[in-house]
C-alpha positions as CSV (number, residue, x, y, z in Angstrom):
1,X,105.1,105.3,-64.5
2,X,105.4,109.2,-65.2
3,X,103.4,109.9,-68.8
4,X,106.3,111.6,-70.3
5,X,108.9,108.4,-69.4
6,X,106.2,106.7,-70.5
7,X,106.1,108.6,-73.9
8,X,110.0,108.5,-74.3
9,X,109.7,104.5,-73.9
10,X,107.1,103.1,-75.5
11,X,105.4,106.2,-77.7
12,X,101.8,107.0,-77.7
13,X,99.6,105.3,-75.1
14,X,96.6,104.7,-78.0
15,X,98.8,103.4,-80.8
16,X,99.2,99.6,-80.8
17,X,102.6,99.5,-81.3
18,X,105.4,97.0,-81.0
19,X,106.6,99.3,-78.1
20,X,103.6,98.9,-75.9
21,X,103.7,95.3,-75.6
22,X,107.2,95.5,-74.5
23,X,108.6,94.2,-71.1
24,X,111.7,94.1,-69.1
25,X,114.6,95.2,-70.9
26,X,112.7,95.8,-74.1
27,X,111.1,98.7,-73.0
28,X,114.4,100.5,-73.3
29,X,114.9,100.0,-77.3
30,X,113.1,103.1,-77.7
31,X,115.7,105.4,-75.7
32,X,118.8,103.4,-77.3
33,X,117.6,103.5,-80.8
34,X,117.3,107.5,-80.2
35,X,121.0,106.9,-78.5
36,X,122.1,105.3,-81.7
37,X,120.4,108.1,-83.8
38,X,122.6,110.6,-81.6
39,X,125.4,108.6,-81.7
40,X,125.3,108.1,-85.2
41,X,125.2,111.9,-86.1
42,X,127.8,113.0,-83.7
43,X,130.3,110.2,-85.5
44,X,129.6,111.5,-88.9
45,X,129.5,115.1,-88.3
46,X,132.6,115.8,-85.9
47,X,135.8,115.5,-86.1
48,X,136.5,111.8,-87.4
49,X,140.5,112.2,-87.4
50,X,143.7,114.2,-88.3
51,X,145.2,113.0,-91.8
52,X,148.2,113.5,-93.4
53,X,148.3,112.2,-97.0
54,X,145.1,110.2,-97.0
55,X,143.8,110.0,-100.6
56,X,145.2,113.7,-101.0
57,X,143.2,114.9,-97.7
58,X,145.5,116.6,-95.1
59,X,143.9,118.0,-92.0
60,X,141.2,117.4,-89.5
61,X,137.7,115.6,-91.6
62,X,134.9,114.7,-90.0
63,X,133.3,111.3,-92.2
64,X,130.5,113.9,-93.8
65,X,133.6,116.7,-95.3
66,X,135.6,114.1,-95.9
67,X,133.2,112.9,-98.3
68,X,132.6,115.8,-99.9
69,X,136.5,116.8,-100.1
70,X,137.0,113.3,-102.1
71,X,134.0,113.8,-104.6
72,X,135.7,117.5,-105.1
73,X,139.4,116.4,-105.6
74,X,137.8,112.8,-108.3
75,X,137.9,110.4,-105.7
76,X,134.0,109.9,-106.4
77,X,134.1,106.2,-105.9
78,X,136.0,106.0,-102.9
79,X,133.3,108.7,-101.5
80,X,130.5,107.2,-102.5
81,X,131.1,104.3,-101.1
82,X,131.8,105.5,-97.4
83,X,128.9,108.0,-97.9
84,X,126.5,104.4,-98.6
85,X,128.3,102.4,-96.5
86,X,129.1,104.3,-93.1
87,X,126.2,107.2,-93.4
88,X,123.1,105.5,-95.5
89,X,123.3,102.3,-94.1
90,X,123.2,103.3,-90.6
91,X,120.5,105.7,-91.0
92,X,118.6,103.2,-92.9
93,X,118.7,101.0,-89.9
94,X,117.9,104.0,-87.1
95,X,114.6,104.8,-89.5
96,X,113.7,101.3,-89.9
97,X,114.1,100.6,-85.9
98,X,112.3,104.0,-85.1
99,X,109.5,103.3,-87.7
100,X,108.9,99.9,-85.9
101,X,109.0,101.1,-82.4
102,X,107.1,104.3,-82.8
103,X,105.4,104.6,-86.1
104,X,103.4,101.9,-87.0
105,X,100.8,99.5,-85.7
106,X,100.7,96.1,-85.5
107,X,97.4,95.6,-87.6
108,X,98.9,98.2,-90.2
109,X,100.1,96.6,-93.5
110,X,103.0,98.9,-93.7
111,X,104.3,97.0,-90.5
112,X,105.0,94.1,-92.4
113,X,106.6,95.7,-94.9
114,X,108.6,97.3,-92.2
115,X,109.6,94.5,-90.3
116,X,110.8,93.0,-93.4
117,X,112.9,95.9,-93.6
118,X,114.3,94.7,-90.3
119,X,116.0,91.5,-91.1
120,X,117.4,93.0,-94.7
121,X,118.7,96.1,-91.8
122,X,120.4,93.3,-89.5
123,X,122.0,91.4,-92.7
124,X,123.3,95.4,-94.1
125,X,124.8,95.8,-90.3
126,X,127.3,94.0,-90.7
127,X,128.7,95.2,-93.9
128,X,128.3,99.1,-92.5
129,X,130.2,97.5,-89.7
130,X,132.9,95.7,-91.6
131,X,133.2,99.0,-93.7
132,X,133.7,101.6,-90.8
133,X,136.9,98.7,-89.6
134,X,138.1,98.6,-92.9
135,X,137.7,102.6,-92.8
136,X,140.0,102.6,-89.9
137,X,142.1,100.2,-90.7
138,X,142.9,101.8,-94.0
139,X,143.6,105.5,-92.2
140,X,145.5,103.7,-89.9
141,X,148.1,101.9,-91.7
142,X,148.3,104.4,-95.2
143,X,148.6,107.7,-93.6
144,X,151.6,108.1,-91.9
145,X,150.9,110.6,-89.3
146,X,146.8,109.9,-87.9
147,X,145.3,110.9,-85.0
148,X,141.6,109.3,-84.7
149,X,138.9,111.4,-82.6
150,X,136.2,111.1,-79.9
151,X,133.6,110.3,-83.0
152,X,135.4,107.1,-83.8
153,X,134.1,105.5,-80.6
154,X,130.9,107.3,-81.7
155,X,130.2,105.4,-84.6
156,X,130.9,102.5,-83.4
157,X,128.8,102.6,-80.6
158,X,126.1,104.0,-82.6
159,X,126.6,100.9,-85.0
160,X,126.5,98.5,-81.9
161,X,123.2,99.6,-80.6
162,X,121.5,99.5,-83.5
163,X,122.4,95.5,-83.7
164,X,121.3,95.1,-80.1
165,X,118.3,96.9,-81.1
166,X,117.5,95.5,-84.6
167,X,118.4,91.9,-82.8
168,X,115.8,92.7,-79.9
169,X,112.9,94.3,-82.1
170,X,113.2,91.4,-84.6
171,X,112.5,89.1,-81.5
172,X,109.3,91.1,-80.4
173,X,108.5,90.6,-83.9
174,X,108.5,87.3,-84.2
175,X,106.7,86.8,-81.0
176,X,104.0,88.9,-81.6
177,X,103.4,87.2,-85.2
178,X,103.7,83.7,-83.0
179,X,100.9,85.2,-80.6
180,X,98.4,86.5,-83.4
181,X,98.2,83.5,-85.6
């Protein structure tokens, strides 16, 4: 295998990561949890949809300016709640995906704190999940005239690979703490 695919898939060579004792389809985590990162950015950044009357936003928002036009106009709950729902959760799980993959070793102590973090991560999917539908649903059916963009699919894409990834990494997990006892 070329060193730099090599790099891309399972990290550095002399770290004993998670990554290296990958096979088979699990080799490829490493490029779709960087897919999910990019994925996840491009559906918070651009253009989310075209509102009329939504909570007193009218125009083209992206999720991130949407967010900041509600906390401007006193909608801070309604904000704060898509910003922790559909932007912290999902980066939460990207970090916690990447630090398992890449980061840390498997004799580290901060790896089991980590991979803790992992099965909490899988449980918060859902509800970042249930919350970008509900998102949808709710520009769908109260604005009158809606156009949702390209960075719809986005997000949910992102927010489907990081399941298949958090799903597959807590697998390794679990077979690797099988091996070493």
């Amino acid at each position: 295998m070329h060193w730099f695919l090599q790099r891309v898939l399972i990290g550095a060579s002399h770290k004993q990561t998670i990554a290296k004792y990958s096979t088979g389809f699990d080799q490829s985590l490493g490029v779709l949890t960087v897919s999910s990162a990019a994925t996840l950015g491009v559906g918070v950044a651009a253009p989310f949809a075209t509102l009329e009357a939504f909570y007193g936003l009218s125009g083209e928002y992206s999720i991130f300016s949407a967010v900041m036009e509600l906390l401007g106009s006193g909608e801070g709950g309604l904000a704060l709640g898509i910003a922790a729902l559909i932007i912290a959760l999902p980066v939460y799980g990207v970090s916690t995906a990447f630090d398992l993959w890449y980061k840390h070793e498997l004799q580290n102590e901060k790896f089991e704190k980590v991979s803790g973090r992992s099965s909490l991560c899988g449980y918060l999917w859902f509800i970042s999940f249930a919350a970008a539908a509900a998102l949808i649903f709710e520009i769908q059916t109260t604005s009158s005239d809606v156009i949702l963009h390209q960075s719809v699919y986005s997000l949910l894409l992102s927010l489907v690979l990081q399941k298949i990834v958090l799903t597959r990494i807590s697998r390794l997990i679990s077979m690797v703490q099988f091996t070493s006892r």
